[in-house]
N, C-alpha and C positions, 0 to 999 in steps of 0.2 A: 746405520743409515737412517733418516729423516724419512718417514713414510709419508707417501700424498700418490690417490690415485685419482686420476680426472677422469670422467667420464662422460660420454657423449660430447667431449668440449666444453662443456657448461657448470656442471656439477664437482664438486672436489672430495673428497674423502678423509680427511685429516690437511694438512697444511703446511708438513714440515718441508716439501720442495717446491713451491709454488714457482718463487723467483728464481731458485735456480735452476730447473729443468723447461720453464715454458717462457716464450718469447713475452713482450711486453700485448703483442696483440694479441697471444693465446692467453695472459691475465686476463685480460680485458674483456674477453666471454664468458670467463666467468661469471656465474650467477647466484650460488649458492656453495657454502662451504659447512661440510657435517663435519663438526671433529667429537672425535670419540673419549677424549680427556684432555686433563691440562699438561700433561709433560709435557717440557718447551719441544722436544721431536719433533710433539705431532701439533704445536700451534705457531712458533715463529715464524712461519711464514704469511701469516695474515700479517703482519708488522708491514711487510715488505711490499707486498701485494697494495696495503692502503697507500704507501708515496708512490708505486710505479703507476698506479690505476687512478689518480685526484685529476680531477679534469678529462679523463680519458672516459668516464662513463656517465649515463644517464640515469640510473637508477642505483641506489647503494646494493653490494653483494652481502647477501642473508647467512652470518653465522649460524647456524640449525648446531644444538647440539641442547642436551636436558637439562633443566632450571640451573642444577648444582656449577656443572662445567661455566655455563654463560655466567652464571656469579662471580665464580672465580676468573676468568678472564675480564669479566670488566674492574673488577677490584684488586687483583692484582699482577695483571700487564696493560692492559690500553688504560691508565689511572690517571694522568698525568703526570706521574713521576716516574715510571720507567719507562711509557711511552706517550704520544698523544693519545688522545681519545678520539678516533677516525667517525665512532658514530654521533659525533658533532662537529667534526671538521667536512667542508668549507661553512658550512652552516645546519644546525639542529633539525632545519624542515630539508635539507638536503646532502645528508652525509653521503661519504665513502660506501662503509657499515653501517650492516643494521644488527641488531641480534633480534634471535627467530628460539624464542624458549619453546622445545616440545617432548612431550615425556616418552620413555619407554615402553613399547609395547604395543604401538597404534601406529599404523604404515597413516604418513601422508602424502599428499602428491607434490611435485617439486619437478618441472621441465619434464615434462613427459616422463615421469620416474614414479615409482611410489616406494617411498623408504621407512625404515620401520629399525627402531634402535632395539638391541638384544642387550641386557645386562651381561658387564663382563667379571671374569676373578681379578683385580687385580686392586693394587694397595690405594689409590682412589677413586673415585666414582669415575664408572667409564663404562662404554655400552659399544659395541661394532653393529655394522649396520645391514639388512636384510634389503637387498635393492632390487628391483623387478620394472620391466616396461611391459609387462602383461603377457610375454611370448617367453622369455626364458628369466632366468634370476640370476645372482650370488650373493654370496653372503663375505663381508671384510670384517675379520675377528677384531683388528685392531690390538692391540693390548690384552691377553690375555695368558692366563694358566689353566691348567685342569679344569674345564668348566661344562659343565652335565649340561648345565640349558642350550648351551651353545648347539652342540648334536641333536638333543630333543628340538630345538629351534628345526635345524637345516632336516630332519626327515620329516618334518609338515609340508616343505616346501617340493610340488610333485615336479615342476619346470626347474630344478636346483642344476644350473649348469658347473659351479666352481664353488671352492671355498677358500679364501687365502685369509690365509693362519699366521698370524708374530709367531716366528721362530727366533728370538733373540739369542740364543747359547748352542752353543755344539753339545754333546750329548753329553759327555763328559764334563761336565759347569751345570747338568740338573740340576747341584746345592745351591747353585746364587739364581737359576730359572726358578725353582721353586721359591725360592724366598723375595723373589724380588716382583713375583705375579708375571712369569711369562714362561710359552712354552720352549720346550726342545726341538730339534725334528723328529727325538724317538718319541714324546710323548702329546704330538701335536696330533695324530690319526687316533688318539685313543679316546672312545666316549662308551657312553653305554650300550648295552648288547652288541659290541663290537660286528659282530659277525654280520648286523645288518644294520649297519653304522653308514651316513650322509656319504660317507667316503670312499664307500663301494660304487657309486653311479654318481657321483659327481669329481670333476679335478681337483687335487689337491695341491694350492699354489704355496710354498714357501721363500720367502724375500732370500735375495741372493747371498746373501752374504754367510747362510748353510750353503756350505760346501755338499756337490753331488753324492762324493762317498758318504754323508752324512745324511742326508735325507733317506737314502737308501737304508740306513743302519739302525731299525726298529726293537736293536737288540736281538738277543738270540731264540727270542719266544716271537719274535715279529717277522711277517715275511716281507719281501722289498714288492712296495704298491709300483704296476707299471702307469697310475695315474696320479702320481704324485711328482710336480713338474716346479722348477727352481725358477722362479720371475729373474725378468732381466729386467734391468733401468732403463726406462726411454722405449720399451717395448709394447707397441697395443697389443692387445688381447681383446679376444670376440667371445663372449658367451650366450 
């Protein structure tokens, strides 16, 4: 399934559901889109977003994602040969899009948010994102495998309300999670010093498509977390 989480209305998280989960007026609030790498999942939907959204706004909506990703999306999808190029459609002083290059590891402010890219494991450059409005936080892993910074990341953070983690494979297909840079459900709560690991006092969100008896099955050296919770589609959540 194509990951995109909105947030506040305004802000986006990756891209791959833009147009088909939000109306043409919930596009249209949008302000800012962070994607976290180039896999088409998690960017075709800015494709989509720039024809429902041309003429519907006054200001272009800001790709944020680190130099490498925005490279590669403007050279090889908005290029003009697999797509237009929105950050000069209807005009250079007044695009769709804009791109917003910023690096890993410095929270900036963005709609009453301040967001802060984490380096992620996975087979291209790709980072998930530590987001906070100053009262609680979460962190969206985005794309990743077995990643030590990731945990050391989320126990700095003291307001850590959630963590939602790519769980791409059942437990059983760890040979293609591992090889292809994403987790399991059994091996998505594991980071270092386990025992006082981000995941003891914050929720742990896994994308639906882990099945419950799965997220629960940590193997037999794992016990089943009662705060490890399966996201629904189309579902807010409040952190």
């Amino acid at each position: 399934m194509p990951p995109g989480f909105l947030v506040n209305d305004r802000v986006m998280l990756d891209a791959g559901t833009i147009s088909a989960a939000l109306s043409i007026a919930g596009q249209s609030r949008i302000t800012d889109i962070f994607i976290s790498h180039t896999h088409l999942d998690h960017i075709k939907g800015i494709l989509f977003l720039a024809d429902n959204i041309i003429g519907r706004v006054k200001q272009p909506v800001n790709i944020r994602a680190i130099p490498k990703v925005i490279d590669a999306i403007r050279k090889h999808l908005m290029n003009e040969l697999i797509w237009p190029d929105f950050t000069k459609i209807p005009t250079p002083k007044n695009p769709v899009l804009a791109y917003k290059p910023f690096p890993a590891g410095k929270f900036i402010a963005v709609a009453g948010l301040k967001v802060k890219a984490i380096p992620m494991n996975h087979p291209v450059p790709a980072v998930g994102f530590l987001v906070s409005d100053g009262r609680s936080a979460f962190i969206y892993s985005a794309d990743t495998g077995p990643n030590e910074g990731l945990w050391a990341e989320a126990k700095k953070v003291k307001n850590l309300k959630g963590i939602i983690v790519d769980t791409s494979f059942p437990n059983h297909m760890d040979f293609v999670a591992g090889a292809s840079g994403h987790f399991t459900a059994g091996t998505a709560p594991r980071g270092p010093q386990e025992s006082e690991g981000p995941e003891q006092r914050a929720d742990l969100h896994l994308p639906h498509q882990t099945r419950p008896q799965e997220a629960g099955d940590q193997r037999a050296e794992r016990p089943r977390r009662k705060n490890v919770k399966i996201l629904q589609e189309g579902k807010t959540y409040t952190f």
